[in-house]
N, CA and C atoms as a LAMMPS dump frame, in Angstrom:
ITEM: TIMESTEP
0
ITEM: NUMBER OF ATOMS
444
ITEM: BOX BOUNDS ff ff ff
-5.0000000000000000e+02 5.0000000000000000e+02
-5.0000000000000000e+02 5.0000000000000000e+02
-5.0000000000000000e+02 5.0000000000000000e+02
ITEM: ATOMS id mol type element x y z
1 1 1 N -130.617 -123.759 264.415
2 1 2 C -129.987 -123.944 265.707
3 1 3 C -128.479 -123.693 265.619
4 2 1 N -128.105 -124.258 264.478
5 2 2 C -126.391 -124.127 264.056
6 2 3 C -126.203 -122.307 263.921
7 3 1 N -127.048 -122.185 263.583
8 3 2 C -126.783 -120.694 263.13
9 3 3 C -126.687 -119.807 264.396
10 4 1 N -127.57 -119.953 265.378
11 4 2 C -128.036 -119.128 266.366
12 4 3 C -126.478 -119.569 267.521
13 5 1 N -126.258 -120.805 267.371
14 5 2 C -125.198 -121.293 268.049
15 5 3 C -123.716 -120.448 268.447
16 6 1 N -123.736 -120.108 266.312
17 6 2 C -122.535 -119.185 266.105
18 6 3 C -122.324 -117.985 266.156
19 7 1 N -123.725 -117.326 266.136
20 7 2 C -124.069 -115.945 266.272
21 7 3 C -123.996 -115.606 267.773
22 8 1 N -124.225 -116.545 268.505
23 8 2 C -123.756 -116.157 270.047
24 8 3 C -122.638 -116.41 270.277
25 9 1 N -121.517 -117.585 269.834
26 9 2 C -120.127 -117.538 270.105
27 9 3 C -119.57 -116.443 269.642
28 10 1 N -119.288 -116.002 268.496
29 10 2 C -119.117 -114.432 267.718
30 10 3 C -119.535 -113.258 268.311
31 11 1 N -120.752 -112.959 269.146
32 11 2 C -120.599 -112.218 270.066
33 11 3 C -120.36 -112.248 271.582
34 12 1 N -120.079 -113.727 271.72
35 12 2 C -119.16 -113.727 273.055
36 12 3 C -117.756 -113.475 272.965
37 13 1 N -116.983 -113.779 271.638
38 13 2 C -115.918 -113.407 271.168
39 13 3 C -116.034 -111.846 271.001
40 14 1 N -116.675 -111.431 270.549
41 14 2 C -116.254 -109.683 270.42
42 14 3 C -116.698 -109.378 271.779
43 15 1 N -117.727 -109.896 272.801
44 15 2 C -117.238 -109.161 273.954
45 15 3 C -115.98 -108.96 275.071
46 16 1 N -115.737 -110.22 274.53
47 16 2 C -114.613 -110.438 275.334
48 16 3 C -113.474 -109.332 274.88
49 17 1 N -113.254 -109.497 273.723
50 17 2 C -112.508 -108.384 273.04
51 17 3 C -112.669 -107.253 273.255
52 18 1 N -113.852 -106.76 273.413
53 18 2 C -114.849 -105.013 273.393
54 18 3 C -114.201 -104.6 274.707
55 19 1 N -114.235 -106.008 275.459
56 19 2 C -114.299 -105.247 276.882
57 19 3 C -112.299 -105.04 277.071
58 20 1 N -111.36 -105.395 276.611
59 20 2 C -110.755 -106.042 276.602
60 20 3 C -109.777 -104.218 276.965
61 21 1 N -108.81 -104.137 277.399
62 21 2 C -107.895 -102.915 277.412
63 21 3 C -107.248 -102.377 276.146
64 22 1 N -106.527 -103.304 275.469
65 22 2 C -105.968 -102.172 274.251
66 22 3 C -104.772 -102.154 274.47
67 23 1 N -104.108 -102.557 273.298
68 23 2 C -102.171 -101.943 273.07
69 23 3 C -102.393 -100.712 271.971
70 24 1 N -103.488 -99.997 272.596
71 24 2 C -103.719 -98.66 271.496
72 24 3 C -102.951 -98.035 271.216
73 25 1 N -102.318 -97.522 269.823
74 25 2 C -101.568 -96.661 269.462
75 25 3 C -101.472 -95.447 269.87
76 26 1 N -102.88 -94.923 270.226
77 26 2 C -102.847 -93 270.766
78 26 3 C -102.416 -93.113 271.978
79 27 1 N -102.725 -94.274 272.987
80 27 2 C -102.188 -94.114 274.521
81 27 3 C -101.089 -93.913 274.978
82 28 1 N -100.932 -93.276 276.007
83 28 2 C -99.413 -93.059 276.914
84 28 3 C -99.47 -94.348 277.967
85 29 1 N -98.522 -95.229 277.828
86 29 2 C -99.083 -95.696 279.254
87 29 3 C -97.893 -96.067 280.268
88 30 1 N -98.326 -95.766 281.003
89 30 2 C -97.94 -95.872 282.969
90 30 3 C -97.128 -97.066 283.55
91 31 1 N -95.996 -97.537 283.388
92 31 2 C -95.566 -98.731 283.979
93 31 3 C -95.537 -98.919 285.407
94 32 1 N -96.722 -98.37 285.841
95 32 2 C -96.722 -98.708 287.746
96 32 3 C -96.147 -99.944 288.242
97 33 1 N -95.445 -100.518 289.022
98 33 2 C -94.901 -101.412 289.284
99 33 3 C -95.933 -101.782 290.782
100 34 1 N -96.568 -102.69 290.826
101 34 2 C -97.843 -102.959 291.301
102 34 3 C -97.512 -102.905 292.795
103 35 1 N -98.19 -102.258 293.405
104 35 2 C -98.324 -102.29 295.235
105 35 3 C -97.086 -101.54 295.732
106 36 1 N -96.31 -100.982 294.909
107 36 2 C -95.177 -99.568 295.71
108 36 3 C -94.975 -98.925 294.938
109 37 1 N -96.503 -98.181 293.94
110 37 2 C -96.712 -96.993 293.528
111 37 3 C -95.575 -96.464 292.359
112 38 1 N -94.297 -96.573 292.467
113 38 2 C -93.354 -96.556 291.551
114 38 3 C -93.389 -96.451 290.276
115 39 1 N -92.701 -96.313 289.239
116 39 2 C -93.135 -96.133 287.557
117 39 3 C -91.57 -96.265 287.239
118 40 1 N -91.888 -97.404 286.415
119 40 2 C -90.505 -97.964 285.14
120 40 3 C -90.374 -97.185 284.051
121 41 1 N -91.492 -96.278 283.737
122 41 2 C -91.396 -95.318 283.217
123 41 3 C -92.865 -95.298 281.674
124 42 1 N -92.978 -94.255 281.064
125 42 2 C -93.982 -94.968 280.054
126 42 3 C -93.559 -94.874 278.857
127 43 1 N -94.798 -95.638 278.176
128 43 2 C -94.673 -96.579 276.863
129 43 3 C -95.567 -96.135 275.815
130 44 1 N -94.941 -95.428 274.695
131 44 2 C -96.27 -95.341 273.478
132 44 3 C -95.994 -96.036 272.384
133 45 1 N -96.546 -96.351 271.182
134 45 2 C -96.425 -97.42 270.61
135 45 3 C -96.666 -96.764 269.402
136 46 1 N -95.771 -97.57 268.55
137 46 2 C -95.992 -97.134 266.525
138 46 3 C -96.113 -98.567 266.504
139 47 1 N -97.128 -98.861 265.657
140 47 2 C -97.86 -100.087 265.176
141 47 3 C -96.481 -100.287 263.705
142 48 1 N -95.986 -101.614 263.617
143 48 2 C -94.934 -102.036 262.229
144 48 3 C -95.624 -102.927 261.78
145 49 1 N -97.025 -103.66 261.946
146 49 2 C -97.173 -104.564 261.075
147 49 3 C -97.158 -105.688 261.54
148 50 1 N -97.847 -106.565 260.347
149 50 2 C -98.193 -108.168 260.574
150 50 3 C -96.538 -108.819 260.358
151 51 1 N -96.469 -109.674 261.16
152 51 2 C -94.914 -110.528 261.168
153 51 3 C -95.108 -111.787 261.963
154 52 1 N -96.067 -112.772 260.999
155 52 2 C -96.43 -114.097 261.256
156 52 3 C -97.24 -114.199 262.09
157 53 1 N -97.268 -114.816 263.049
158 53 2 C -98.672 -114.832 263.832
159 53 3 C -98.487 -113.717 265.171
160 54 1 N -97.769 -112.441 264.763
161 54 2 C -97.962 -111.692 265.557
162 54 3 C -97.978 -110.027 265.301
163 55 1 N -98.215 -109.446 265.585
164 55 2 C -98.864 -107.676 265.278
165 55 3 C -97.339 -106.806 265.956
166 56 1 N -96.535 -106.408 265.321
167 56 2 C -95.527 -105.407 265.775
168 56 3 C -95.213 -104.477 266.114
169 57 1 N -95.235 -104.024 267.306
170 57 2 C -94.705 -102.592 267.326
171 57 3 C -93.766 -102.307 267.948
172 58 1 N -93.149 -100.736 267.872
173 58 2 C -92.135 -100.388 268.648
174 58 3 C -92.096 -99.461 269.436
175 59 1 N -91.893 -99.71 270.575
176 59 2 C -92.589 -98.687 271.681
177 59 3 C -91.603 -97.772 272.102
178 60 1 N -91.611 -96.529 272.528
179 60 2 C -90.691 -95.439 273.032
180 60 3 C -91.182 -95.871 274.565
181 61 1 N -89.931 -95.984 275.188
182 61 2 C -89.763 -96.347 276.394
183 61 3 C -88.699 -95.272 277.176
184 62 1 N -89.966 -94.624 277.841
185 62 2 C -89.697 -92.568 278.446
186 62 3 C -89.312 -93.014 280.078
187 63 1 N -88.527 -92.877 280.651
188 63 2 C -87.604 -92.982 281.474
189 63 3 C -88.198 -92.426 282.51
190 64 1 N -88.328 -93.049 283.946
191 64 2 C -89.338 -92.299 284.904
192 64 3 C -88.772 -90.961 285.484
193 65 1 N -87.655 -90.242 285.387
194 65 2 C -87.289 -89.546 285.772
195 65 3 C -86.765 -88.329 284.777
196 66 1 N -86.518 -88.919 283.595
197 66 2 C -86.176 -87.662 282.576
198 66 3 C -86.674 -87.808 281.233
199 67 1 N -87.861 -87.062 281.222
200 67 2 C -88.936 -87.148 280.113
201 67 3 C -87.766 -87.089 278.673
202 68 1 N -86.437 -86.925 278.851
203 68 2 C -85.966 -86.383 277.017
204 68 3 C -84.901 -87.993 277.295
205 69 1 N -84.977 -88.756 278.226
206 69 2 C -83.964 -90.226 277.807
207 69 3 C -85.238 -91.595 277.446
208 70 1 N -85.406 -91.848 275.999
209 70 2 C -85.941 -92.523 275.681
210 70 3 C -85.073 -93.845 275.29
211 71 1 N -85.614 -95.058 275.659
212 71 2 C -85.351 -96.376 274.953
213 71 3 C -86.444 -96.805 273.586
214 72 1 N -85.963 -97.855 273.052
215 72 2 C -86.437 -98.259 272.018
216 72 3 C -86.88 -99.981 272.582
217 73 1 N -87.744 -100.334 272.163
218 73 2 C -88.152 -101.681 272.613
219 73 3 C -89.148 -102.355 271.447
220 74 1 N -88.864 -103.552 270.499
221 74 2 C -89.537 -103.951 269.777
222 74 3 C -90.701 -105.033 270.473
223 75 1 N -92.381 -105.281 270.657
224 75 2 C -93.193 -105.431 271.482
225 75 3 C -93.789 -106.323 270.009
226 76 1 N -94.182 -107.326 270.129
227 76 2 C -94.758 -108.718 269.612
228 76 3 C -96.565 -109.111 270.2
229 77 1 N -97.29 -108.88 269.618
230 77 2 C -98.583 -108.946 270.255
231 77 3 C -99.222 -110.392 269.029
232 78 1 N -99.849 -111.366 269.878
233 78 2 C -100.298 -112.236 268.896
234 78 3 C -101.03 -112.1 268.983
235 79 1 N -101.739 -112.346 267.281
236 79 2 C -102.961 -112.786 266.765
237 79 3 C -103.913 -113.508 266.996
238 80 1 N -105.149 -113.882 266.966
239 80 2 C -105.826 -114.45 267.779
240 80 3 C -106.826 -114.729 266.895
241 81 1 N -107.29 -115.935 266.34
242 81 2 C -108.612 -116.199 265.133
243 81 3 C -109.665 -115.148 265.396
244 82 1 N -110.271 -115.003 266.464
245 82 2 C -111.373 -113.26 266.586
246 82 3 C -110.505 -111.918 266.631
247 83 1 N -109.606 -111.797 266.202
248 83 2 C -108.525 -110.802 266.18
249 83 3 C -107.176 -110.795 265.209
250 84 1 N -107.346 -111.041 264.022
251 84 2 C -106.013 -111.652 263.418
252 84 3 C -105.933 -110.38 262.454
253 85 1 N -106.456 -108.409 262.758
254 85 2 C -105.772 -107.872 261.859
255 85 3 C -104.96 -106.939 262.831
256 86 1 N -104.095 -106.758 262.23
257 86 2 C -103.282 -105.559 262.91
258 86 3 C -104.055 -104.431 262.972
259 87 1 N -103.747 -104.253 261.95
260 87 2 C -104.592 -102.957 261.645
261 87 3 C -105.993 -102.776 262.715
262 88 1 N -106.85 -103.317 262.692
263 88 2 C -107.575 -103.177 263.798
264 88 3 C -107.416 -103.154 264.969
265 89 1 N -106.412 -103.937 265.786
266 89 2 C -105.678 -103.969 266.719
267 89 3 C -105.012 -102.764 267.392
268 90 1 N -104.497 -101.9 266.121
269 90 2 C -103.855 -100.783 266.777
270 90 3 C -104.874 -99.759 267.076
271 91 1 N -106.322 -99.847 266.511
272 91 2 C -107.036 -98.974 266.792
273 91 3 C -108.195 -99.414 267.939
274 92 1 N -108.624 -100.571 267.902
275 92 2 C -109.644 -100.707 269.16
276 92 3 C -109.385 -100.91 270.113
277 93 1 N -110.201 -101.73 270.911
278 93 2 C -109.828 -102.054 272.679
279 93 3 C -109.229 -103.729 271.95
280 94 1 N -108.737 -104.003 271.581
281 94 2 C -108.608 -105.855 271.127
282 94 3 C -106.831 -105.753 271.569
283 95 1 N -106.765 -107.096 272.727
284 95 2 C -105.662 -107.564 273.015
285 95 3 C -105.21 -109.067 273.411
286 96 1 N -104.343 -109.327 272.722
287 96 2 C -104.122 -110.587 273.559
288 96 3 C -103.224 -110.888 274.216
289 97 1 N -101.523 -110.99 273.669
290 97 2 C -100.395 -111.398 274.835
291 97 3 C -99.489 -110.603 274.066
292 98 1 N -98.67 -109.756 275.034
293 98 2 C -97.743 -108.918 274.63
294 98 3 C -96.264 -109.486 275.41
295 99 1 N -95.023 -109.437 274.191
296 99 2 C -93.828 -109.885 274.716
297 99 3 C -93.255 -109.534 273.929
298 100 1 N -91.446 -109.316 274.686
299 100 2 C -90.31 -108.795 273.998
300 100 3 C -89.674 -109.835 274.384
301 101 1 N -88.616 -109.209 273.911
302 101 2 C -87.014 -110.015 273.58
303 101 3 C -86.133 -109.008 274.361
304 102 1 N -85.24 -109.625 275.591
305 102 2 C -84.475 -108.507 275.801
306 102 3 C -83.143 -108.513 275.084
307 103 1 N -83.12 -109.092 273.689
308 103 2 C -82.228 -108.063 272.682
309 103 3 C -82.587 -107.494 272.243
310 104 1 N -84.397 -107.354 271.477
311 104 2 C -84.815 -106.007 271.312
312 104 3 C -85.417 -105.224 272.307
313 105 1 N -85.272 -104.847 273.094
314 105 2 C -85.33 -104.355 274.146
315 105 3 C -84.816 -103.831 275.467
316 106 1 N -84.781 -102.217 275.375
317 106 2 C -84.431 -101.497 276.401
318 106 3 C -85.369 -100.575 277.692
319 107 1 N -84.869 -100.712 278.627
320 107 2 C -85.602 -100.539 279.433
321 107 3 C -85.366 -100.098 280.253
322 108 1 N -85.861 -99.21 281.379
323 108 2 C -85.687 -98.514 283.127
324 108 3 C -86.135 -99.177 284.003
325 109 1 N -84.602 -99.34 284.843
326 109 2 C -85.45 -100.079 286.452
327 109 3 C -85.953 -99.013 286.988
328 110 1 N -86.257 -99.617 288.229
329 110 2 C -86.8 -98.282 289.679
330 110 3 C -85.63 -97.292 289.974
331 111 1 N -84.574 -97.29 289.546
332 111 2 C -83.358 -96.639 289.419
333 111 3 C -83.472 -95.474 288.308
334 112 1 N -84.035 -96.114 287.24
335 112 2 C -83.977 -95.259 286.198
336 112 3 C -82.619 -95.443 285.071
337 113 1 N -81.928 -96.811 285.728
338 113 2 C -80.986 -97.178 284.413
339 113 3 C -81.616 -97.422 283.714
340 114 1 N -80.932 -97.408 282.414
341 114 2 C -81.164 -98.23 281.221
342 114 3 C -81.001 -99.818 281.065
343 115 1 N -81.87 -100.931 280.708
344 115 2 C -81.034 -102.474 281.116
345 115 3 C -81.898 -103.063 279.588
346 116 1 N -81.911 -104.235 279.095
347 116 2 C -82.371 -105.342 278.739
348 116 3 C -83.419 -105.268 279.352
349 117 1 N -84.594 -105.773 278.61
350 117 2 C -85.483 -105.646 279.479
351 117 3 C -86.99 -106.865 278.443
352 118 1 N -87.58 -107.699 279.443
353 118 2 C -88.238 -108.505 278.533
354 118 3 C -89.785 -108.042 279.332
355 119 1 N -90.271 -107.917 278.215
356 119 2 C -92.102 -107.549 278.662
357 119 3 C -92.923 -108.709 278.821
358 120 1 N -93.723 -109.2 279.679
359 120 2 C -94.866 -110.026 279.144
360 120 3 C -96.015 -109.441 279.919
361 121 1 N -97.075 -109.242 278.942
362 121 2 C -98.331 -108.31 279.113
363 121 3 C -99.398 -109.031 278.791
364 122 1 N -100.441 -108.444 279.581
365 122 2 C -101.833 -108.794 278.79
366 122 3 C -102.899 -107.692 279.532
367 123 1 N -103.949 -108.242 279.287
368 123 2 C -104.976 -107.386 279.248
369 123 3 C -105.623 -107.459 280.989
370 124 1 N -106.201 -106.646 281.843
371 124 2 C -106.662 -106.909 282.747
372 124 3 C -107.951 -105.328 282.808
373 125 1 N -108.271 -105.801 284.083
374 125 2 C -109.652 -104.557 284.286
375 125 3 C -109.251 -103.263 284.072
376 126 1 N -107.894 -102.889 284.737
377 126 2 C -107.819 -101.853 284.823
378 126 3 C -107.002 -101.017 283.531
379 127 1 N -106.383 -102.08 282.491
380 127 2 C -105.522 -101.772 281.999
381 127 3 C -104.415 -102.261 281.164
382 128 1 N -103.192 -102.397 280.977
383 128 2 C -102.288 -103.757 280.517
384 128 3 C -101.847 -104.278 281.918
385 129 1 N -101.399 -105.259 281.996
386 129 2 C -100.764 -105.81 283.442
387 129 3 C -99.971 -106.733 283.155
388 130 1 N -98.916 -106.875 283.954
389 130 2 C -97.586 -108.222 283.09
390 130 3 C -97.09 -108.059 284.289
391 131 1 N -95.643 -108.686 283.629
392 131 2 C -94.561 -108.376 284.429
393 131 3 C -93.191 -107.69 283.611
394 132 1 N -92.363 -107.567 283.841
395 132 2 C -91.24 -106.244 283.565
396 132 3 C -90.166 -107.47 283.864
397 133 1 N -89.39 -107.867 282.858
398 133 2 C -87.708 -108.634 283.674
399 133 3 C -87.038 -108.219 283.118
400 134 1 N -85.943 -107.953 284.046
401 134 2 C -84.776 -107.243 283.625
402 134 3 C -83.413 -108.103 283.885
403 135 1 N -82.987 -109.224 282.768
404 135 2 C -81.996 -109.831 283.34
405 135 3 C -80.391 -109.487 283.458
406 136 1 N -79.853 -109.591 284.016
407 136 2 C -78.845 -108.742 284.822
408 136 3 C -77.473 -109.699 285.363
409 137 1 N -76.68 -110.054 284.884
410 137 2 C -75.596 -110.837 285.693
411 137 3 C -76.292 -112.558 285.847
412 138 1 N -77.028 -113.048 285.501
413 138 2 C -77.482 -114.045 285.611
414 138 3 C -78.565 -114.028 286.793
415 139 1 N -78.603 -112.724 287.27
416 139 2 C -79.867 -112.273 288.041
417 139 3 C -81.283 -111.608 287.366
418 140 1 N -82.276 -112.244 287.71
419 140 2 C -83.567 -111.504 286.972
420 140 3 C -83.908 -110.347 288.516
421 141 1 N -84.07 -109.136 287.506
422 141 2 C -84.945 -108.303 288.483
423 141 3 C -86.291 -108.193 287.695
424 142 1 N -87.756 -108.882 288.458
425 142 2 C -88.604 -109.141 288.064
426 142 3 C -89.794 -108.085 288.587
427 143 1 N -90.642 -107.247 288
428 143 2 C -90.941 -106.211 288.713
429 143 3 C -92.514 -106.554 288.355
430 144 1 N -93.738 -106.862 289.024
431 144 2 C -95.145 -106.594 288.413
432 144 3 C -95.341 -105.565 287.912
433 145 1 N -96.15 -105.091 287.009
434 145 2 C -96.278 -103.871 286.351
435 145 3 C -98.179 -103.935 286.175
436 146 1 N -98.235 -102.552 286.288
437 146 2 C -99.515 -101.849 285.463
438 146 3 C -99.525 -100.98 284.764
439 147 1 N -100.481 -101.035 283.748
440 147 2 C -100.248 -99.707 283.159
441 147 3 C -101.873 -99.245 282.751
442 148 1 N -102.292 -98.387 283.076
443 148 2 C -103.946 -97.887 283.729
444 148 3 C -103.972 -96.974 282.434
């Protein structure tokens, strides 16, 4: 009974995961800024490795208006007991919570400046989904984001 118990939690855990979107390394992805069509611009990712309880990478952050002005943004994805290798991480659909630092991190408003910029992401149906802040003068410009 113990056995059969765990063999179904373990594959309720990998479905959840299976089904799950992906901070995949091969993807381009889309910072739609949710319900006015717009783009913060997109994001591809080089996987750096395990760094405590979280999976590292550093994403090229391509400017919605001029494909050759790239930012640099260091992106923090944690580990998760049904998910604790990197290495696998950068290759399947497996995600859990994605966040920056806006000292490591640069970024495009709807303008297309360059600003500080803090990520928090996760996984949804269509894709990654978060939000985008860009703090500014003691002002946050807070933008929903998708990325399909």
């Amino acid at each position: 009974m113990k056995k059969s118990l765990l063999v179904a939690t373990i594959l309720a855990l990998s479905s959840i995961a299976g089904s799950a979107s992906a901070l995949d390394a091969g993807v381009v992805r889309n910072l739609q800024v949710d319900g006015i069509g717009r783009s913060l611009g997109f994001l591809t990712v080089t996987p750096l490795g395990w760094d405590g309880p979280y999976c590292d990478y550093l994403a090229n952050w391509g400017s919605p208006f001029n494909p050759n002005d790239i930012n640099l943004c260091l992106l923090h994805e944690l580990r998760t007991p049904f998910a604790p290798s990197c290495i696998v991480n950068e290759r399947f659909d497996i995600i859990t919570f994605i966040t920056s630092d806006p000292g490591d991190c640069l970024g495009f408003n709807l303008k297309g400046e360059t600003l500080p910029a803090a990520v928090f992401l996760s996984e949804s149906d269509c894709g990654v989904t978060g939000v985008v802040s860009f703090p500014c003068a003691g002002i946050a410009q807070v933008y929903p984001v998708v990325a399909c």
